[in-house]
LUMKOLNU-331031 format. One record per atom (N, C-alpha, C): residue number from 1; atom name; residue in one letter; x, y negated, z; chain. Coordinates in pm, whole numbers. Example, Ala and Ser with C-alpha at 12.3 -4.5 7.8 and 13.67 -1.06 7.14 Angstrom:
2
PT num atome residu   east  north     up chaine
PT   1     N      A   1319    569    780      A
PT   1    CA      A   1230    450    780      A
PT   1     C      A   1320    330    780      A
PT   2     N      S   1285    225    708      A
PT   2    CA      S   1367    106    714      A
PT   2     C      S   1290     -3    787      A
END
This chain:
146
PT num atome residu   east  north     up chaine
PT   1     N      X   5908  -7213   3760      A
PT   1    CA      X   5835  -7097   3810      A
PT   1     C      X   5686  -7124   3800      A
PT   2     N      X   5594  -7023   3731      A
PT   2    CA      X   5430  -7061   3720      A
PT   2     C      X   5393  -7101   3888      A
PT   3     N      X   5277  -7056   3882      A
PT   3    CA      X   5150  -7089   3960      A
PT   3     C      X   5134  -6962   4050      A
PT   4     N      X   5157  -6902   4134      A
PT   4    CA      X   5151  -6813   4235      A
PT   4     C      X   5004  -6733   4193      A
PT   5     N      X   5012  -6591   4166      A
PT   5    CA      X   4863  -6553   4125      A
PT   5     C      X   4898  -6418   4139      A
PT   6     N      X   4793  -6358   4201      A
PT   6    CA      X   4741  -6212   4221      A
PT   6     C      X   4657  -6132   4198      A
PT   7     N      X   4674  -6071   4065      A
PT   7    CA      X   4568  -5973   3989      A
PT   7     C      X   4545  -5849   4092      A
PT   8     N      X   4430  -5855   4148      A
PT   8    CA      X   4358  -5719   4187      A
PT   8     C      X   4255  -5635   4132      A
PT   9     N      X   4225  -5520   4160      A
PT   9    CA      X   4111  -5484   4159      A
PT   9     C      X   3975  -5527   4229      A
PT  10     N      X   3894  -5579   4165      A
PT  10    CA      X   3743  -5651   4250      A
PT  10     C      X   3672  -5500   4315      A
PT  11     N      X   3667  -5546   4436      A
PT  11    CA      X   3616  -5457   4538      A
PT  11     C      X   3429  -5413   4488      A
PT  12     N      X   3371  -5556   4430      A
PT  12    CA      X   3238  -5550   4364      A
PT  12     C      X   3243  -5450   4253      A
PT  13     N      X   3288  -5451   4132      A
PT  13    CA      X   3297  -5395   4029      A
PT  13     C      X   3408  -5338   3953      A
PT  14     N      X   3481  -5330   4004      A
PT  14    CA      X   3600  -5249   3981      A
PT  14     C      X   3701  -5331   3850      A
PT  15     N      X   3646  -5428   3833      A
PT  15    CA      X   3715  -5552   3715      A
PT  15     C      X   3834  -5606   3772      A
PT  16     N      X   3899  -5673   3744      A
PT  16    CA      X   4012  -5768   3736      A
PT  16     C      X   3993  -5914   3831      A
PT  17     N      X   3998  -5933   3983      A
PT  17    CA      X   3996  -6043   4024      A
PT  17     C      X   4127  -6092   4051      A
PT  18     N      X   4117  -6217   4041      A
PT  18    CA      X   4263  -6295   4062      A
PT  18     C      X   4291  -6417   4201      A
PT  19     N      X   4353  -6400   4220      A
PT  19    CA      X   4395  -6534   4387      A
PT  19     C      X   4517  -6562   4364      A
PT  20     N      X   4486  -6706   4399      A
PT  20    CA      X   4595  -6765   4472      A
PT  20     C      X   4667  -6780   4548      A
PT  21     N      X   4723  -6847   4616      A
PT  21    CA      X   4813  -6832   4792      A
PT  21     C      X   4697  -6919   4893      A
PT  22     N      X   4602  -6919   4829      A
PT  22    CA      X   4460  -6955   4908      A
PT  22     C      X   4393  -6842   4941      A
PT  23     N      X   4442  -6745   4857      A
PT  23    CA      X   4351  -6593   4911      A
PT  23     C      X   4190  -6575   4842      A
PT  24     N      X   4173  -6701   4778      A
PT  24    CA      X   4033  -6716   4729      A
PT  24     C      X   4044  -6691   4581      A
PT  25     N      X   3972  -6558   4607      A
PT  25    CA      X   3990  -6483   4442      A
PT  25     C      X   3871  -6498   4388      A
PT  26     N      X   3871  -6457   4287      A
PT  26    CA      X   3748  -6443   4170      A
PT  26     C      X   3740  -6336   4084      A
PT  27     N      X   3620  -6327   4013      A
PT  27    CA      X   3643  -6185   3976      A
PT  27     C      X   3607  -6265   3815      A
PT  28     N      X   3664  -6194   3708      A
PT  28    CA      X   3626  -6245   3574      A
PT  28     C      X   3525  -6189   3528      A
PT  29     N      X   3440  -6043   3549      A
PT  29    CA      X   3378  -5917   3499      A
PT  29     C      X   3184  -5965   3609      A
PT  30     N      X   3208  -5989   3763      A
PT  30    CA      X   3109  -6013   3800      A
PT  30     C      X   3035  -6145   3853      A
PT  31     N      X   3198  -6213   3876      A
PT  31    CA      X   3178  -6381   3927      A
PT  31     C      X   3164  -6339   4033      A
PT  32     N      X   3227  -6227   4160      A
PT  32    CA      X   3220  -6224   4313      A
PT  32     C      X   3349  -6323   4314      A
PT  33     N      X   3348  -6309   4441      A
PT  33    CA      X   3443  -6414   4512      A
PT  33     C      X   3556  -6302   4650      A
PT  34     N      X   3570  -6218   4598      A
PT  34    CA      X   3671  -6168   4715      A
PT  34     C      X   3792  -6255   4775      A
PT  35     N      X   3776  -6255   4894      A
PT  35    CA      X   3911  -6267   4958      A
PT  35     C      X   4021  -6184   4993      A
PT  36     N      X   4122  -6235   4957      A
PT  36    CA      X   4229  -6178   5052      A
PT  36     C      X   4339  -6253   5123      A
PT  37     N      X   4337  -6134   5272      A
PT  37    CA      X   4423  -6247   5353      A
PT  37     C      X   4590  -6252   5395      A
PT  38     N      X   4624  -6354   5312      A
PT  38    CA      X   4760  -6360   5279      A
PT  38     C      X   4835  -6399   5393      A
PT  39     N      X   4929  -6325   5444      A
PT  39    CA      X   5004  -6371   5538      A
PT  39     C      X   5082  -6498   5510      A
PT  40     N      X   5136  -6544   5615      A
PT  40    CA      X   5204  -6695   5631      A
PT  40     C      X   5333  -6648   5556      A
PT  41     N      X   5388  -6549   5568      A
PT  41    CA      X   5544  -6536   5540      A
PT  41     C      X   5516  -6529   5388      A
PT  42     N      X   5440  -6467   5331      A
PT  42    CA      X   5383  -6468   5204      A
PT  42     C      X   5381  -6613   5117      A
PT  43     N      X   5276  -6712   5198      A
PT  43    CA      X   5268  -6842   5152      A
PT  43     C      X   5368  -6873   5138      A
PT  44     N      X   5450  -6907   5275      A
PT  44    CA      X   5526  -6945   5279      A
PT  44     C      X   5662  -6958   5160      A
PT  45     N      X   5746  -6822   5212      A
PT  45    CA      X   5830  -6775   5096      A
PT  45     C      X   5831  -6741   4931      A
PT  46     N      X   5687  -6690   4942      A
PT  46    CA      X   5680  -6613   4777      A
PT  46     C      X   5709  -6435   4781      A
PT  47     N      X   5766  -6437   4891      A
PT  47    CA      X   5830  -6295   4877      A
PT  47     C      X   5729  -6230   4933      A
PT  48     N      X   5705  -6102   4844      A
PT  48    CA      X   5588  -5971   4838      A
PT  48     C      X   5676  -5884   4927      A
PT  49     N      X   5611  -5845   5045      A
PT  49    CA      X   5654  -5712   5147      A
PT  49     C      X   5564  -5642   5169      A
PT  50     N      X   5438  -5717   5196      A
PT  50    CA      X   5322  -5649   5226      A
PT  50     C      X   5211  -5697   5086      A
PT  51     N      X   5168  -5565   5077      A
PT  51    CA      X   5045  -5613   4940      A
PT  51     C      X   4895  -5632   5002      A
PT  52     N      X   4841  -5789   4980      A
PT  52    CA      X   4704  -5831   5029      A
PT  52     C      X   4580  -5748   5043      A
PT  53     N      X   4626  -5668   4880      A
PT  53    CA      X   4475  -5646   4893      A
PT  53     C      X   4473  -5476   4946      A
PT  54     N      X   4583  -5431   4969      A
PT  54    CA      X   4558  -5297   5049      A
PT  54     C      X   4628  -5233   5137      A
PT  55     N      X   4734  -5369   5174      A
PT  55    CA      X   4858  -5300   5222      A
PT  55     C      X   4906  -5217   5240      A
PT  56     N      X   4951  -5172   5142      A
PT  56    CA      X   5109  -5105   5056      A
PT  56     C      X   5206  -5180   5092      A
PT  57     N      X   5300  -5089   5130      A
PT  57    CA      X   5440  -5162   5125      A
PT  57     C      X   5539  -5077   5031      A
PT  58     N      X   5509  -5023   4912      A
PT  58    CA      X   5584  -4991   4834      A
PT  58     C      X   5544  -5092   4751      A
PT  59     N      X   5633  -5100   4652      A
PT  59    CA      X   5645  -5204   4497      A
PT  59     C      X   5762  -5187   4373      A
PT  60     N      X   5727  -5215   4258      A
PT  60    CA      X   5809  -5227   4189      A
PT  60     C      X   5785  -5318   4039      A
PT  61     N      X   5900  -5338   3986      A
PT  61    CA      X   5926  -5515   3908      A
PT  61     C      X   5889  -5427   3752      A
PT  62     N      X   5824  -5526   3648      A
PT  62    CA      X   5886  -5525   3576      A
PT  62     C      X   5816  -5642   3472      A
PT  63     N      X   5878  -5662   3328      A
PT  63    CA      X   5833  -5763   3268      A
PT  63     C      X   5672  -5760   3253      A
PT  64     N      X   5670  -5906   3276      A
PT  64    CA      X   5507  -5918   3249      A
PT  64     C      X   5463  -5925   3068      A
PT  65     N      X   5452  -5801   3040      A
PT  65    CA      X   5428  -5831   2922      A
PT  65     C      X   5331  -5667   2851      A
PT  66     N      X   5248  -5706   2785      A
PT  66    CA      X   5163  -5585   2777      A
PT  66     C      X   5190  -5461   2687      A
PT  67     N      X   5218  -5353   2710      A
PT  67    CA      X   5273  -5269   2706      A
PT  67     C      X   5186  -5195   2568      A
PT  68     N      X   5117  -5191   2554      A
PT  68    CA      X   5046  -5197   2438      A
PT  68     C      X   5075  -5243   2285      A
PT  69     N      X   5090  -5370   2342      A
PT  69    CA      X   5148  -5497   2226      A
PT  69     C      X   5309  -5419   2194      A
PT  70     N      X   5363  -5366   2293      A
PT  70    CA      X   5511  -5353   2277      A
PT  70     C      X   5478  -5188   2183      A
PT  71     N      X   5412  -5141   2236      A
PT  71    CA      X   5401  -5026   2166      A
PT  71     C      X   5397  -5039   1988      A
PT  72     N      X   5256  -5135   1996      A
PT  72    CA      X   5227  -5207   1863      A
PT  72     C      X   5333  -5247   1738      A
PT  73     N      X   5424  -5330   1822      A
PT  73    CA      X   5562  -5349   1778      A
PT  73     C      X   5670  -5255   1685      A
PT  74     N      X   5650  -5168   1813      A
PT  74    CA      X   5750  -5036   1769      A
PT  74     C      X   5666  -4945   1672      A
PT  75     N      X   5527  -4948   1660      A
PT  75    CA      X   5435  -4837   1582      A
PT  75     C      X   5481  -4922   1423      A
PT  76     N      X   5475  -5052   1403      A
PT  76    CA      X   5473  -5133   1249      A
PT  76     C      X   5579  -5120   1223      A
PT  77     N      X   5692  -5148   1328      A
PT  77    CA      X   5852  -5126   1267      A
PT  77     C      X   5881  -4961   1229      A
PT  78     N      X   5801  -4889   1299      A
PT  78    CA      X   5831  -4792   1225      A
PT  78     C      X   5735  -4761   1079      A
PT  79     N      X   5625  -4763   1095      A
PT  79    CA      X   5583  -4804    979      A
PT  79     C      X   5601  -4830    838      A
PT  80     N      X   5677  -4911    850      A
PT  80    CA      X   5731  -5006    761      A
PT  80     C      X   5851  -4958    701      A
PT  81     N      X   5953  -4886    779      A
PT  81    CA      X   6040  -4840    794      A
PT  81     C      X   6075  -4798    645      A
PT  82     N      X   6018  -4663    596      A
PT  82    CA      X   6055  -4614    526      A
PT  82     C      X   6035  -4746    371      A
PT  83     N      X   6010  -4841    382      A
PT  83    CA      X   6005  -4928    269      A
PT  83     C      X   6134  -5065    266      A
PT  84     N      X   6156  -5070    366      A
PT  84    CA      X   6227  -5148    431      A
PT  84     C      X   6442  -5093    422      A
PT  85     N      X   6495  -5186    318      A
PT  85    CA      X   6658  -5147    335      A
PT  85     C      X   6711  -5080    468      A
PT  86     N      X   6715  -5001    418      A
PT  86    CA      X   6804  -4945    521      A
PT  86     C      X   6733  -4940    686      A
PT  87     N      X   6569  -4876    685      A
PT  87    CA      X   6540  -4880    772      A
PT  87     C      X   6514  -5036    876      A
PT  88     N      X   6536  -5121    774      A
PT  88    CA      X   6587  -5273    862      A
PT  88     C      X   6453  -5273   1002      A
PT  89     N      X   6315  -5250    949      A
PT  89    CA      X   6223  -5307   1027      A
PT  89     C      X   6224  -5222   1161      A
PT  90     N      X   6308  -5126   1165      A
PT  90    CA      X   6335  -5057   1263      A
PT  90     C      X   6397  -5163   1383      A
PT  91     N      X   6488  -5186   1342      A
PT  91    CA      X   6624  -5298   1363      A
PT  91     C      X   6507  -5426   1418      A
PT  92     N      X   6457  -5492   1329      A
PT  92    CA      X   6397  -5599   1383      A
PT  92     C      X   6315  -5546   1525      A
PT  93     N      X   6241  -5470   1488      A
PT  93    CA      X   6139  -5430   1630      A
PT  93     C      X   6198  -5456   1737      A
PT  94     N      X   6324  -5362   1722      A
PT  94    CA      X   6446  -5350   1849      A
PT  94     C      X   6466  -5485   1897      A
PT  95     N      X   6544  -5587   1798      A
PT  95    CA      X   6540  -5712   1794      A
PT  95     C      X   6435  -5842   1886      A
PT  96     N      X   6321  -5780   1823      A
PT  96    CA      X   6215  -5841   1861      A
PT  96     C      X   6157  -5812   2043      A
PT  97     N      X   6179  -5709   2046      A
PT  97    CA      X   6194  -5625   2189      A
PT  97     C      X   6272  -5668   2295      A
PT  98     N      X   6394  -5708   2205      A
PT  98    CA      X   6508  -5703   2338      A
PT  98     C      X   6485  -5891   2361      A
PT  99     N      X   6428  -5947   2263      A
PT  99    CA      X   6419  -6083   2254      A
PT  99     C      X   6301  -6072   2367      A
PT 100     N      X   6173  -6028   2354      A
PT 100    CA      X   6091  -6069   2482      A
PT 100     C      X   6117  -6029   2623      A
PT 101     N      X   6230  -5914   2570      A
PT 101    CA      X   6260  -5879   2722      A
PT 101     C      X   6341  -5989   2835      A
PT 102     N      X   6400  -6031   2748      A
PT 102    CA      X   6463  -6126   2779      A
PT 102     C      X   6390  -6292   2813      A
PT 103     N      X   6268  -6321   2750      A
PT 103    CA      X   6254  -6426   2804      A
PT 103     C      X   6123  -6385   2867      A
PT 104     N      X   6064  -6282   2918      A
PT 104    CA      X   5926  -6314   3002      A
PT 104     C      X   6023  -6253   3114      A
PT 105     N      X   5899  -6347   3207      A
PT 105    CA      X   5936  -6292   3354      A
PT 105     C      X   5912  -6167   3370      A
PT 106     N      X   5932  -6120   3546      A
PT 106    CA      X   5911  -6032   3599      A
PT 106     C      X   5833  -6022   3657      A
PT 107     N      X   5745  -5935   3678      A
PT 107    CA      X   5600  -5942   3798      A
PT 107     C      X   5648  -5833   3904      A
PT 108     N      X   5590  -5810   4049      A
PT 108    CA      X   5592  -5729   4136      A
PT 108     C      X   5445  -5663   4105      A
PT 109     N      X   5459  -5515   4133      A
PT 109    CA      X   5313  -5458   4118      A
PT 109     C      X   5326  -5339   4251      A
PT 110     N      X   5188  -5347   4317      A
PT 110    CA      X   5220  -5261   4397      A
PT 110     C      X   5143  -5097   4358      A
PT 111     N      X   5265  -5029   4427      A
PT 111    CA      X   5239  -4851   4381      A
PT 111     C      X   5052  -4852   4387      A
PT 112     N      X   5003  -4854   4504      A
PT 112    CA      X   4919  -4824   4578      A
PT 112     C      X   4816  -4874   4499      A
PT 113     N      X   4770  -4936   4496      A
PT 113    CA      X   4651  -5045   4404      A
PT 113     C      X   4635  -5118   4264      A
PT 114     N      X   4836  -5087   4227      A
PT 114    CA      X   4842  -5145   4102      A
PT 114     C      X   4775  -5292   4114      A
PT 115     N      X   4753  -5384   4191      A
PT 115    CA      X   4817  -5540   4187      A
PT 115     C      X   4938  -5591   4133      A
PT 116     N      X   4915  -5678   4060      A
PT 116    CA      X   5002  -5772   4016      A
PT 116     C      X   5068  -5920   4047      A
PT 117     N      X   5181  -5946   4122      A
PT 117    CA      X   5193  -6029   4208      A
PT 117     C      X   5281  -6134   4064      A
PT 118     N      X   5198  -6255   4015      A
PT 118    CA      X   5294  -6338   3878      A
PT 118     C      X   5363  -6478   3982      A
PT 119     N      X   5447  -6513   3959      A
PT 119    CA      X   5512  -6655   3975      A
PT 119     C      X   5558  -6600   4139      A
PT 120     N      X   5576  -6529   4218      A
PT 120    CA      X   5629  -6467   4323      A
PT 120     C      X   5735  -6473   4356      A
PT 121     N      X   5848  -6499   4418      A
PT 121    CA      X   5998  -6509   4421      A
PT 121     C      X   6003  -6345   4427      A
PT 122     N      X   6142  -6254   4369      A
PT 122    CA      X   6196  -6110   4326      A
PT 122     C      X   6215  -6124   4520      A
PT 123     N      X   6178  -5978   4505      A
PT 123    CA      X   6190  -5903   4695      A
PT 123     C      X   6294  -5813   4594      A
PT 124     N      X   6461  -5830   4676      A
PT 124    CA      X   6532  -5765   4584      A
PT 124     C      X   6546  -5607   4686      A
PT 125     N      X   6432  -5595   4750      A
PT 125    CA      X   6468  -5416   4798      A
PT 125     C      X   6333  -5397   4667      A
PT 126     N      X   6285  -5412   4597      A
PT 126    CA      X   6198  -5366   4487      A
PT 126     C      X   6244  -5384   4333      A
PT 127     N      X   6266  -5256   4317      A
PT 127    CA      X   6342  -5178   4208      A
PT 127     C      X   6254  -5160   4132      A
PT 128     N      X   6309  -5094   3996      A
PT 128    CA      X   6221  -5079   3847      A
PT 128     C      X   6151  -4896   3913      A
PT 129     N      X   6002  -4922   3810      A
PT 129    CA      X   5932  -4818   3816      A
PT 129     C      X   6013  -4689   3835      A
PT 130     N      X   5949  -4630   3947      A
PT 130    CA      X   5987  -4477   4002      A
PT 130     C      X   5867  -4371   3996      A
PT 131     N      X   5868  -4298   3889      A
PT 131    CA      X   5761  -4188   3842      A
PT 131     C      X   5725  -4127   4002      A
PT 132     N      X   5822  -4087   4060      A
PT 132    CA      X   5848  -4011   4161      A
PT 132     C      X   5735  -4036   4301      A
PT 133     N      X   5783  -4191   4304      A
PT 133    CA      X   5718  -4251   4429      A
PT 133     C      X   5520  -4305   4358      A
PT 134     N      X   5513  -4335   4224      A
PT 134    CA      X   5414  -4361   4174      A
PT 134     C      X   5326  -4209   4210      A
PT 135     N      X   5376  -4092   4181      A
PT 135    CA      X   5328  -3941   4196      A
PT 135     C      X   5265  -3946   4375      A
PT 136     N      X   5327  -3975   4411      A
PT 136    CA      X   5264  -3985   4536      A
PT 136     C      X   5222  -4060   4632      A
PT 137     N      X   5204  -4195   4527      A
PT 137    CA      X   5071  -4258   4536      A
PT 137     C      X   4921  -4212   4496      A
PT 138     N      X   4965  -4135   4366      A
PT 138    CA      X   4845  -4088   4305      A
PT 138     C      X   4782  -3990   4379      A
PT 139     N      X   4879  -3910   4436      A
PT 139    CA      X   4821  -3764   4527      A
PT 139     C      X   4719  -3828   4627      A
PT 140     N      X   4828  -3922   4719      A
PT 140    CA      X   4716  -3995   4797      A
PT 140     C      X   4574  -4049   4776      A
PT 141     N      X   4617  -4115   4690      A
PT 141    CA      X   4443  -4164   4617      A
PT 141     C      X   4352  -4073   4592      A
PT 142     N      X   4388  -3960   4543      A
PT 142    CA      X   4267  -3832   4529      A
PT 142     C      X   4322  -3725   4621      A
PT 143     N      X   4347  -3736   4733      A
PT 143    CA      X   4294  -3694   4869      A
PT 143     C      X   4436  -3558   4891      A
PT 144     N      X   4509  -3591   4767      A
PT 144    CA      X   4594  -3488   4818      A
PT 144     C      X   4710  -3512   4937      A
PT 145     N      X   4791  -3431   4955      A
PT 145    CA      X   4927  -3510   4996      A
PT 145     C      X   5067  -3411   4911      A
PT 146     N      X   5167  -3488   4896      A
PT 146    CA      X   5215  -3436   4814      A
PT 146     C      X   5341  -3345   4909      A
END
């Protein structure tokens, strides 16, 4: 299992800061130093219930792997496609897909702030992405209610 680490949003500049189970984050974009304060059951266990940096207690899992790149994947295999026997590079993409799915981990991310909780032990009441419950996170954030 990695190194316990928590991608937030930097409260300074709106960039990418990261912490440990020390709570002593950093920011990559301004070089602030935010804290956040991690409960004991947190240290302790690994298991995400409450999220540090805004407490949320909604969450949900999925592979840590950038969604972009996966897109990327599927844009060349198709691509390619029409040159390719029988569609093959279609086939590989798929291939290639179901292969990383399979060996990267899982991250916890919370609805609310979109944090990223890596090397965390699975909180198994947190299920795969829900459009539903994400929708009304978003309402909240721009002042609606849903």
């Amino acid at each position: 299992m990695r190194t316990p680490e928590i991608a937030f949003r930097c409260p300074a500049c709106g960039g990418e800061a990261t912490a440990g189970l020390d709570g002593q984050g950093r920011c990559g974009s301004c070089d602030a130093k935010p804290a956040l304060a991690l409960p004991a059951p947190l240290q302790k266990t690994r298991v995400v219930d409450v999220c540090p940096a805004c407490d949320g207690k909604a969450f949900y899992v999925q592979r840590d792997f950038n969604q972009k790149v996966g897109l990327g994947i599927v844009v060349v295999g198709g691509l390619l496609a029409p040159f390719t026997p029988f569609y093959s590079s279609l086939i590989v993409a798929a291939l290639v897909d179901a292969a990383l799915y399979l060996v990267l981990p899982e991250i916890t991310i919370c609805y609310r702030c979109l944090a990223h909780f890596r090397g965390f032990a699975k909180n198994p009441k947190h299920e795969a992405f829900d459009l539903h419950i994400a929708e009304q996170y978003g309402a909240e954030q721009h002042g609606r209610k849903s």
